[in-house]
C-alpha positions as semicolon CSV with decimal commas, in nm:
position;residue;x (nm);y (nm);z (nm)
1;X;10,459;4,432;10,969
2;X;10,403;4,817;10,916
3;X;10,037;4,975;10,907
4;X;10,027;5,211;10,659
5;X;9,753;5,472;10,684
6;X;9,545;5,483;10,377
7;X;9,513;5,853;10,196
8;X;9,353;5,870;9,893
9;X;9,398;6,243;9,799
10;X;9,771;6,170;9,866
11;X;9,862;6,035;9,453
12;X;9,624;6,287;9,297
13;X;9,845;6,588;9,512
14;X;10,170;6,423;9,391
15;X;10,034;6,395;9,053
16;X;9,908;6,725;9,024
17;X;10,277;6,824;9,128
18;X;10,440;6,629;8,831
19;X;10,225;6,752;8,577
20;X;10,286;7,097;8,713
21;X;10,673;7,052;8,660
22;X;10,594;6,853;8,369
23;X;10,443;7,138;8,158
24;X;10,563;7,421;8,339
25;X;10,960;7,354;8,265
26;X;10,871;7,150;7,953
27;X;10,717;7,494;7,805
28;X;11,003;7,679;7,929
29;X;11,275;7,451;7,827
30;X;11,153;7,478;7,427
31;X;11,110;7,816;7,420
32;X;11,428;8,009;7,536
33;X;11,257;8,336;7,444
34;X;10,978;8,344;7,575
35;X;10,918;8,483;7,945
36;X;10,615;8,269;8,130
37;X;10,376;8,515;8,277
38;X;10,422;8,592;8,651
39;X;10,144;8,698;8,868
40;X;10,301;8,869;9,242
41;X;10,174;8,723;9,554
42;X;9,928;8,900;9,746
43;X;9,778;8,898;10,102
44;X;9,472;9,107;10,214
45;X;9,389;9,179;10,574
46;X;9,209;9,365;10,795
47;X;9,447;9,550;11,064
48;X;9,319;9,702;11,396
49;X;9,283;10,047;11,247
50;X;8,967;9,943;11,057
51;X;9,102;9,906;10,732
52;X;9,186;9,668;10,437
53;X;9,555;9,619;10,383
54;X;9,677;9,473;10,086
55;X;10,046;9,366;10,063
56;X;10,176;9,279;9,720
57;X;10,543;9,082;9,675
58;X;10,725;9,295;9,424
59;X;11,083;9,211;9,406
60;X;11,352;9,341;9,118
61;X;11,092;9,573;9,031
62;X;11,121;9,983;9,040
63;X;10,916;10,185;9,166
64;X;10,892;10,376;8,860
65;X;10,715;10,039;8,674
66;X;10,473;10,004;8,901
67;X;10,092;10,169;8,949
68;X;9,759;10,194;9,146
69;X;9,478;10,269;9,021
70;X;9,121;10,258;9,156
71;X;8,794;10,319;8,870
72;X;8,452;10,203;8,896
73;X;8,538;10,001;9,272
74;X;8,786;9,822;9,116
75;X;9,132;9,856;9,265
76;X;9,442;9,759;8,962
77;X;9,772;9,686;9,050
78;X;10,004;9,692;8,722
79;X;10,368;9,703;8,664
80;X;10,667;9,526;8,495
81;X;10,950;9,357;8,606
82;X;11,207;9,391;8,343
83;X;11,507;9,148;8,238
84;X;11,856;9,218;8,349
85;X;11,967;9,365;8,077
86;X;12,371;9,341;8,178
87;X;12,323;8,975;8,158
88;X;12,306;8,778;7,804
89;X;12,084;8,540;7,746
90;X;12,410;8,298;7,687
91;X;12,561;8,381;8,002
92;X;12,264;8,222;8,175
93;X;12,277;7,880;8,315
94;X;11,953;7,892;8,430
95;X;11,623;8,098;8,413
96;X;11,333;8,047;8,691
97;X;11,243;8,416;8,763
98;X;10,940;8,519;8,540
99;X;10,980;8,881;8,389
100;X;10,739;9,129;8,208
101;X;10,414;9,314;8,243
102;X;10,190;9,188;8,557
103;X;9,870;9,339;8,644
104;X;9,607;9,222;8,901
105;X;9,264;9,354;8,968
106;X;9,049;9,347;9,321
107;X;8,656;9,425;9,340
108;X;8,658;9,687;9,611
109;X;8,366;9,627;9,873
110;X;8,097;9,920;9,896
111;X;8,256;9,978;10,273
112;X;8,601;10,126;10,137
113;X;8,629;10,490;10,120
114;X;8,806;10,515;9,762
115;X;8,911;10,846;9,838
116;X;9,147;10,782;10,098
117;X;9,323;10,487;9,946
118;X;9,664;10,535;10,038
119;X;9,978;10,326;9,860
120;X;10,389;10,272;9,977
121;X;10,631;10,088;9,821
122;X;10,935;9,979;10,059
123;X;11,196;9,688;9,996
124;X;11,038;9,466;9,751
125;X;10,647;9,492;9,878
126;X;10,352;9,738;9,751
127;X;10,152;9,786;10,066
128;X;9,782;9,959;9,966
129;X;9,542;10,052;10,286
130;X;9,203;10,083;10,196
131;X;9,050;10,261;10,518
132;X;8,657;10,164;10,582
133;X;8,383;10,443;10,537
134;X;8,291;10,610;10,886
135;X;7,938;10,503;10,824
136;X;8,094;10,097;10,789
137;X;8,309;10,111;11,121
138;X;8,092;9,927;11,421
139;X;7,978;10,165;11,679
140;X;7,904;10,119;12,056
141;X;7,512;10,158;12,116
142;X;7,407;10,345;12,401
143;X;7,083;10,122;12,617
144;X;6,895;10,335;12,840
145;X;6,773;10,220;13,115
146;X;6,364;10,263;13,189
């Protein structure tokens, strides 16, 4: 006879997946034109430089769509990822991608120099660094000796 090890958070993660795929395909499946909101993926880090990096997934989106803006210490990424437009919407077999208008907003600590927020956008991913005030960066103190 097998022992089985007992998990109890094991059903309630595999029924939090079906009713995921339940309601997120079941929406999609009655309404062909519709377009389910997509939100890109995002990672924030600090790098040895001192400074925040933010690294956002944008893929099939132009660079021309897409914008940074920074008001009041909040930092905005906004954009759009538009529909192949060479494709009709009976050519398709299927439809997982999620298109239109995305925007995503970040409360900017007080230790971010705003004014040196620099942005590039290479292959597919929006990379923001958010360099830390000179005032912010740790500093070596100096112990004299008596």
């Amino acid at each position: 006879m097998a022992l089985t090890r007992f998990d109890p958070f094991r059903d309630m993660a595999v029924l939090h997946d079906r009713m995921n795929r339940l309601f997120g395909e079941g929406y999609a499946a009655r309404d062909e034109n519709a377009f389910s909101q997509w939100v890109p993926a995002v990672d924030i880090f600090q790098n040895e430089q001192k400074e925040l990096v933010l690294k956002a997934e944008l893929p099939d989106v132009a660079r021309e769509n897409v914008s940074v803006t920074v008001e009041n210490n909040t930092l905005t990424l906004s954009g759009e990822r538009k529909h192949d437009a060479e494709v009709k919407k009976d050519q398709y077999h299927r439809i997982e991608r999620s298109f239109g208008a995305f925007s995503r907003s970040f409360a900017l600590p007080a230790t971010v120099d705003s004014s040196k927020i620099a942005a590039e956008f290479k292959n597919g991913v929006l990379t923001v660094r958010l360099p830390f005030r000179e005032e912010s960066k740790p500093r070596a103190i100096n112990i004299d000796v008596a």
